[in-house]
C-alpha positions in Angstrom: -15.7 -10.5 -24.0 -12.8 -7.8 -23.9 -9.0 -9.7 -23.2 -8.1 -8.3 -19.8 -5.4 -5.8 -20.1 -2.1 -5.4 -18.9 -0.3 -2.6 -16.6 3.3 -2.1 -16.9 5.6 -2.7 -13.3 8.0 -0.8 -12.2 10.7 -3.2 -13.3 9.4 -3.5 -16.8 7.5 -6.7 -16.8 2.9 -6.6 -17.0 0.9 -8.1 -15.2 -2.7 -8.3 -15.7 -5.3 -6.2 -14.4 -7.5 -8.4 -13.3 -7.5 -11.4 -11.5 -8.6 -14.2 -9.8 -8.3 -14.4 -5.9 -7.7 -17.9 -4.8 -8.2 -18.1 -0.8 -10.7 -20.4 0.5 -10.9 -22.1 -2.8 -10.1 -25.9 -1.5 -7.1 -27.6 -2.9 -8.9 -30.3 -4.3 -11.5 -27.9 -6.3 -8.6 -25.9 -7.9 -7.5 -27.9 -10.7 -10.9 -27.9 -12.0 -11.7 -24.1 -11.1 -8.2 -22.9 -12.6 -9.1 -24.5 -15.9 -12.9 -23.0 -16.1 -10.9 -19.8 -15.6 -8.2 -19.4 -18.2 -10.7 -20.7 -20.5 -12.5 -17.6 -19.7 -9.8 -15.1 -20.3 -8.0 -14.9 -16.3 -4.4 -15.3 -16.5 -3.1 -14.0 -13.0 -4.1 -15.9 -9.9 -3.5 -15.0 -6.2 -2.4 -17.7 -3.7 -0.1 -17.7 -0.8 1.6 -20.2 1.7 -0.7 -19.5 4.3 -3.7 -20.4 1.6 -2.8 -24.1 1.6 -3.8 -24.6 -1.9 -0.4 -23.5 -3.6 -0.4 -27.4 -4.4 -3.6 -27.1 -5.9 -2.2 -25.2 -8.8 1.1 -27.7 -9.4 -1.8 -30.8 -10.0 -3.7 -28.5 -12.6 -0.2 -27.9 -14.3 1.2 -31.5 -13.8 -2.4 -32.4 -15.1 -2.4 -30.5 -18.4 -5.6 -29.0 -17.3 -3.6 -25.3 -17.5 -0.4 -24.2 -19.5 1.9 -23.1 -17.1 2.3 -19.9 -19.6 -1.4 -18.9 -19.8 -0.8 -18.0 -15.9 1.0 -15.2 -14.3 1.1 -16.8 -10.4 1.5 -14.7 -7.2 2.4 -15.9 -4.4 3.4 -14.9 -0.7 5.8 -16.1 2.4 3.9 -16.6 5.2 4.5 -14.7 8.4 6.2 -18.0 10.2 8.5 -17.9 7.0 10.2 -14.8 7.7 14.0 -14.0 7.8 16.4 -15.0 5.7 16.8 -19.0 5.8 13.4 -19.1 6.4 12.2 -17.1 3.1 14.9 -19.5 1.0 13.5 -22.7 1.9 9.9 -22.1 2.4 10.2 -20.2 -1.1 11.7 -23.3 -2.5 8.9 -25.7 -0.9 6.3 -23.1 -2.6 8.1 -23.4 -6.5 7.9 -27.4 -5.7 4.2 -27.6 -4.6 3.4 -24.9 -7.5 5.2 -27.2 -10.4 6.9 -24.4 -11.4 10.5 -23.2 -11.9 9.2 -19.3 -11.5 6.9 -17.6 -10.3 6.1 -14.5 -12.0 5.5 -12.1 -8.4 6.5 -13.2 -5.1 5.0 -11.0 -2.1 6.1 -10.7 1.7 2.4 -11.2 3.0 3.0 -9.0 6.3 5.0 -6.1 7.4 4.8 -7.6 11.2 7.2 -4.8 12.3 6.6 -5.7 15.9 9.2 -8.9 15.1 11.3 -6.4 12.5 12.3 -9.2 10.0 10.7 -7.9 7.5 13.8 -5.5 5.5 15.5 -8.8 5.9 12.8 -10.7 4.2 12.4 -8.0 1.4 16.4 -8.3 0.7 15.8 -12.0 0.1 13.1 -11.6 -2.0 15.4 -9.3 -3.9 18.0 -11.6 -4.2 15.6 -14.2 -5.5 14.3 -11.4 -8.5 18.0 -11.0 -9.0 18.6 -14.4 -9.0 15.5 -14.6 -11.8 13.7 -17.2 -9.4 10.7 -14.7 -9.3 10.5 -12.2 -11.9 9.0 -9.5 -9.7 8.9 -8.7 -6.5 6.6 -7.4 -4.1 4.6 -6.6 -0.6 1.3 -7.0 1.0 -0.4 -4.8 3.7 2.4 -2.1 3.9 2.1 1.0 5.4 3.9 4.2 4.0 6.1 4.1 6.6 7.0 0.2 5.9 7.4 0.9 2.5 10.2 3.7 3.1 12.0 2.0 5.4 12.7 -0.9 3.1 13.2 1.1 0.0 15.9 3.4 2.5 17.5 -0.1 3.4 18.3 -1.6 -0.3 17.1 0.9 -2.7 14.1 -1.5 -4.4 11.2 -0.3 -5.2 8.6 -2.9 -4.6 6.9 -3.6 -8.0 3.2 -4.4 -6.1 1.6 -3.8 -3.1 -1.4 -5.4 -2.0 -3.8 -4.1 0.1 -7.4 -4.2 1.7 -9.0 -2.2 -0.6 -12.7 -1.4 -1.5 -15.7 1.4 -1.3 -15.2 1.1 2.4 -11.5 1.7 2.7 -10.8 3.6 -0.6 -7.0 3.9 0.8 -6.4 7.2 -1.2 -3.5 8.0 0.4 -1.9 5.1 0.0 -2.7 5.0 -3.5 -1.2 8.7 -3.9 1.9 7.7 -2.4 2.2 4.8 -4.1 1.4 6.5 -7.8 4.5 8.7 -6.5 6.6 5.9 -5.5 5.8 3.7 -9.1 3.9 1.0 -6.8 0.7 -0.8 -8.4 -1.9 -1.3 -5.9 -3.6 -4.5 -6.1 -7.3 -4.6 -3.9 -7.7 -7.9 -1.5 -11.2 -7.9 -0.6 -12.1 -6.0 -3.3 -16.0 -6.4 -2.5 -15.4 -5.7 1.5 -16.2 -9.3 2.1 -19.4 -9.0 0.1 -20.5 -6.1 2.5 -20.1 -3.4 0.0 -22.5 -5.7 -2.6 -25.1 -4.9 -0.3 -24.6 -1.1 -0.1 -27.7 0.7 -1.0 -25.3 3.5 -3.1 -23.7 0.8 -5.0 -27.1 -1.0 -5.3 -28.6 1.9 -6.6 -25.6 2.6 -9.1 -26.1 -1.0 -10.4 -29.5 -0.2 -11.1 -29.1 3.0 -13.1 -26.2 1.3 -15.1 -28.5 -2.5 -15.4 -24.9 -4.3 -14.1 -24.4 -6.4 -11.2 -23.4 -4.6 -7.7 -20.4 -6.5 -8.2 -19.5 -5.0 -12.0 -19.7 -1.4 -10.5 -17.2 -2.4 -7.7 -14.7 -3.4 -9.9 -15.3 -0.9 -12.4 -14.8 1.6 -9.4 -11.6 -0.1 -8.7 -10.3 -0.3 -12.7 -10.7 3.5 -13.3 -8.7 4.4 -10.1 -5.9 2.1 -11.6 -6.2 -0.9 -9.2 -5.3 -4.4 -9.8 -8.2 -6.1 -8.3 -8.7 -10.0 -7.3 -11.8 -11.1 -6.8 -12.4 -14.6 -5.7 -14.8 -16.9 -6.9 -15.5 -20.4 -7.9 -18.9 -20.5 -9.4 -18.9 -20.0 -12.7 -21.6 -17.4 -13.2 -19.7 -15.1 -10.9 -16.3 -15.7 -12.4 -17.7 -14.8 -15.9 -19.4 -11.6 -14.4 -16.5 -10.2 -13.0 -14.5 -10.1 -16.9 -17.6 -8.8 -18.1 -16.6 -4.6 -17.0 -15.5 -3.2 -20.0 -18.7 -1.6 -21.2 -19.6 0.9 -19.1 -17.9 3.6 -16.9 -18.5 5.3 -13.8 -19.1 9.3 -14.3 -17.5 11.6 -11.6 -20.8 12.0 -10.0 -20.9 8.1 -9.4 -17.4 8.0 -7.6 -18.7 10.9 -5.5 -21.4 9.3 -4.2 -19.2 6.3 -3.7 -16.7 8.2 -2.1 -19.4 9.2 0.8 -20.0 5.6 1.8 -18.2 5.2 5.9 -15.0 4.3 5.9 -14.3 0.8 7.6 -11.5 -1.7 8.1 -12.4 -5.2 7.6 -8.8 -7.0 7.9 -6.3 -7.0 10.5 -4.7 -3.6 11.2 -1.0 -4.1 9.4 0.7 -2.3 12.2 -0.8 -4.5 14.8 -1.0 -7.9 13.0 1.2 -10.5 15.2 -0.1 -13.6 14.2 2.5 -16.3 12.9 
């Protein structure tokens, strides 16, 4: 099975293009679950405050059962974390549940502009990369017009955004913009919360192509350039989703993709208040 490769951030450091989405997956399951995965080829994994299982990964590295190295760990501040003092310290309480020193992208998980802390997050996340606590830093579920107004307000560029992305809310613009901008996109919900498995264009593309509904989703999202996290625990599936490298979509392919209705799943980022 093909290594998955590597795309270049804006600041310099890679980060793979692949990997493996971690909410829902129980604390107590992860230890075991992160191991089966790096010894199948993942190296980034996607968790968050809000997740609960940030601990999970600390026991597999206090454990031995993963090399703290073999991983490249994302993480996010919850929205009841934003603001200044609150970033520091929940931040802090994330590296100690993680067992790490680092963490190798840290992401604000919500614009919420309705409460307007989030520039002030950002700068702290900023002064954390500075500060080499993080080595890159990032946002989730930013609109254009988030993305502006913090890159106006302290001249970063984030090095990531990630967003709902999938057949069903393709997101071009945001992608354009962000190709401009030197943003990578990563895809939450890259499947459309298993909807888009059950298409009868993607089903139908699976067929022609003898790969899994799944394979052609991500190999949808690889050729537009996406870092993609889909999240699984069984074995079969986690295998399955490395297993993309031997086939392509042709142009006709995306085009019949591209007709498939266009539907948010997730919260609406401007609108999303919860804490």
């Amino acid at each position: 099975m093909r290594d998955v490769p590597d795309l270049r951030m804006n600041n310099g450091n890679e980060i793979p293009q692949i990997g493996l989405g971690l909410r829902l997956i129980d604390v107590q399951d992860l230890p075991a679950v992160l191991g089966q995965a790096v010894a199948m080829g993942y190296r980034l994994i996607d968790t968050a405050q809000t997740y609960g299982n940030e601990q999970g990964i600390g026991t597999a590295i206090r454990r031995g059962t993963v090399n703290r190295d073999d991983l490249f760990i994302t993480t996010k501040i919850a929205n009841r974390n934003q603001g200044r003092s609150r970033t520091l310290s929940s931040f802090d309480e994330s590296l100690q549940r993680l067992g790490t020193e680092v963490v190798d992208l840290c992401l604000v998980h919500w614009p919420q502009p309705m409460y307007d802390q989030y520039v002030e997050t950002w700068r702290t996340l900023v002064e954390l990369g500075n500060e080499g606590r993080t080595r890159a830093v990032g946002v989730s579920n930013f609109t254009v017009a988030c993305l502006e107004r913090i890159i106006d307000e302290t001249g970063v560029v984030p090095a990531v955004n990630q967003v709902e992305l999938h057949p069903q809310l393709p997101q071009s613009d945001l992608l354009r913009c962000h190709a401009e901008l030197g943003i990578l996109v990563q895809a939450w919900a890259p499947f459309g919360h298993g909807q888009v498995l059950a298409n009868p264009v993607v089903r139908q593309i699976a067929s022609e192509k003898a790969k899994s509904p799944a394979q052609v989703v991500l190999r949808w999202h690889l050729q537009r350039g996406t870092i993609v996290l889909p999240k699984s625990a069984a074995l079969g599936h986690m295998k399955e989703n490395l297993d993309v490298w031997d086939f392509e979509l042709t142009a006709q392919d995306t085009a019949r993709l591209a007709q498939i209705p266009t539907r948010r799943l997730g919260p609406d980022p401007e609108s999303m208040a919860d804490r």
